[in-house]
N, C-alpha and C positions, 0 to 999 in steps of 0.2 A: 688796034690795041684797045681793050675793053677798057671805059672809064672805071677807075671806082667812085662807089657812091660815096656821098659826104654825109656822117651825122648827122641828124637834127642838131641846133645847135639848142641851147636850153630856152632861147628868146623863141624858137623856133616851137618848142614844145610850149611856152606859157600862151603863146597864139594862139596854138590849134586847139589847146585847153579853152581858150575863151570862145573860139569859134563852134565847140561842142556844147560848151555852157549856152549859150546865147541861144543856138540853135532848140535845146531840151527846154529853156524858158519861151521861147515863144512856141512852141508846141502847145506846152501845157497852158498857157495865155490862150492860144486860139480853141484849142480843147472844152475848155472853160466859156471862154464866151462863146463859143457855141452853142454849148448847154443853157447858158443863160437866155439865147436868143430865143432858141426854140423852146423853151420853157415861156419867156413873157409871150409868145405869140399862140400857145396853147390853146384850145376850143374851149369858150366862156359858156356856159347854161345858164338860161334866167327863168324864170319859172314865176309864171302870171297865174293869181286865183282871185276870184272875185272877194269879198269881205263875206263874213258868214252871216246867217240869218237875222233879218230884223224884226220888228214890227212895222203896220204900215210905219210909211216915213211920215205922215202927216202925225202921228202919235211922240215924234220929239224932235221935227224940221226945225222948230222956234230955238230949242237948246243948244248952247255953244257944243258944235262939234256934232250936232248932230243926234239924229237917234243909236242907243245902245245896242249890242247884240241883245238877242232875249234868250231865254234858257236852251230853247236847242239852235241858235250860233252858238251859245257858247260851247254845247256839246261837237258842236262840229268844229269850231274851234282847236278843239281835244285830238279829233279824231284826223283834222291835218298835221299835225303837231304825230298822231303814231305814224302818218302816212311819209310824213318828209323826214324823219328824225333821224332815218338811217339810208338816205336818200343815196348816197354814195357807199360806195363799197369800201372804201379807207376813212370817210369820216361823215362830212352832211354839209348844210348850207354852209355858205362863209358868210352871210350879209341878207338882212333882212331890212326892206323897205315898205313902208306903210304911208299914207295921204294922210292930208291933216283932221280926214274924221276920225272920230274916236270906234267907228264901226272900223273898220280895217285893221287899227293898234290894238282890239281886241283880240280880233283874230290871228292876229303875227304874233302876240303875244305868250301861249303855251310853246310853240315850238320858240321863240325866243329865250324862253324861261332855260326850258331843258339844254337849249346849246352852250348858255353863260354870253350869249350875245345882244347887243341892243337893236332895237328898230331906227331906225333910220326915217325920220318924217318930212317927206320931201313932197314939191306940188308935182306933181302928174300930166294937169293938161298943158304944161310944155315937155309934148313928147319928142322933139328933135335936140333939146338941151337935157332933159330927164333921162333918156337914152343915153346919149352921148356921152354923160357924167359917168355913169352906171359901168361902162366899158371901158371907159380909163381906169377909175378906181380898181376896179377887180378884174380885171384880165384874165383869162385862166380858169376863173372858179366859180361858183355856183350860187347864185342869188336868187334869194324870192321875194318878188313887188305883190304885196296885197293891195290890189286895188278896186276898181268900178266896175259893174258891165259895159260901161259906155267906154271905158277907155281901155279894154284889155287890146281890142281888134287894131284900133291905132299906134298903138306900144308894140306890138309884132310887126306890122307892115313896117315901122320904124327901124326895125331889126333886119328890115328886109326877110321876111319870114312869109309865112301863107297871107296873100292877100282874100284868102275865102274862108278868114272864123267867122263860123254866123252868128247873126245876133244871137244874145244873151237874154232870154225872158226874164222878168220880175223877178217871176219863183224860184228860179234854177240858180241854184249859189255851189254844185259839184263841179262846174268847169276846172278843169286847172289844163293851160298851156304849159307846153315846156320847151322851148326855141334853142336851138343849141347852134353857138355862131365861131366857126371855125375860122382860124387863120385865111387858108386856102382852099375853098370848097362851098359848096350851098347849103348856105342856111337852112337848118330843117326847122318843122315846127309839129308837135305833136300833142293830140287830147286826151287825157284820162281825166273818169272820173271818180274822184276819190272817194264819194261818198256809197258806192255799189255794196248793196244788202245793209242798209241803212238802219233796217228793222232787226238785221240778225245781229248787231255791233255786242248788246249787251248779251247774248246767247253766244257768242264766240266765244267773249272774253270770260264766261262765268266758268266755273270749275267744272271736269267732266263730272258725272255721275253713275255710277256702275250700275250697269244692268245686271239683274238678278237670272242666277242662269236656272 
């Protein structure tokens, strides 16, 4: 003899209603932190450039902070400030870091201008706590440390990045590294130089001029 089935009874139905509720909330809970996880563990970029041009250092070693950029730092200045400004394809730097001379805060300074963001003046030669701060603060996103020749090489091996930038001569102030430090995967570390055709800067930027046919 076939049973018959029995109604839910309405206790029966406000259960399985919570047991759906409950179920659609922790969905959307784990959904969520998910997102959230793999968003804070996002690939971080930091982006090393030496300070821009000075004069000899003996010409203002004595002055607090150091000697100033001189007229072409400052133009090179300018001309990292066009180079990073649109650095990203959704926006640009999030964070800019500069040491306590005043050569470096000059040159972080135009592209600081233009993003509405401040420099950040921090010591340098503690590279496993300078480091380390650097990648909790900004997880994810894109920084640039204007700093030394003598201390870019240590700041990336720090990163666990190329243990073979070569040294940084005097003269040469176009270096810029750019280290990119993933969750899960190896560190890369990469060199351009920003200041290529240096001479043609003001000939690019000037208005064309029609050739007469």
């Amino acid at each position: 003899m076939a049973q018959t089935r029995q109604r839910p009874t309405p206790k029966d139905r406000r259960r399985r209603r919570r047991r759906r509720t409950f179920a659609m909330v922790m969905f959307v809970l784990s959904t969520f932190g998910l997102a959230w996880f793999f968003e804070s563990q996002a690939t971080t970029t930091i982006i090393f450039v030496r300070h821009a041009d000075t004069d000899s250092a003996a010409a203002g070693a004595g002055a607090e902070g150091g000697p100033p950029l001189n007229e072409r730092g400052r133009a090179r200045a300018e001309l990292l400030a066009d180079f990073l400004q649109d650095i990203d394809v959704i926006a640009s730097v999030d964070a800019i870091y500069a040491s306590e001379f005043r050569r470096t805060q000059q040159t972080a300074m135009p592209l600081a201008q233009r993003l509405a963001i401040d420099v950040e003046v921090t010591d340098h030669s503690d590279y496993v706590g300078f480091m380390a701060s650097v990648l909790s603060a900004h997880k994810g996103r894109i920084v640039l440390v204007v700093t030394h020749r003598n201390t870019i090489a240590p700041l990336v091996e720090e990163l666990h990045g190329s243990k073979n930038v070569p040294a940084i001569e005097p003269a040469d102030y176009d270096n810029l590294y750019i280290v990119t430090v993933p969750w899960f995967a190896k560190v890369k570390t990469l060199r351009v130089r920003y200041a290529l055709g240096w001479g043609l800067r003001d000939e690019l930027h000037a208005p064309r001029q029609r050739i007469p046919e």
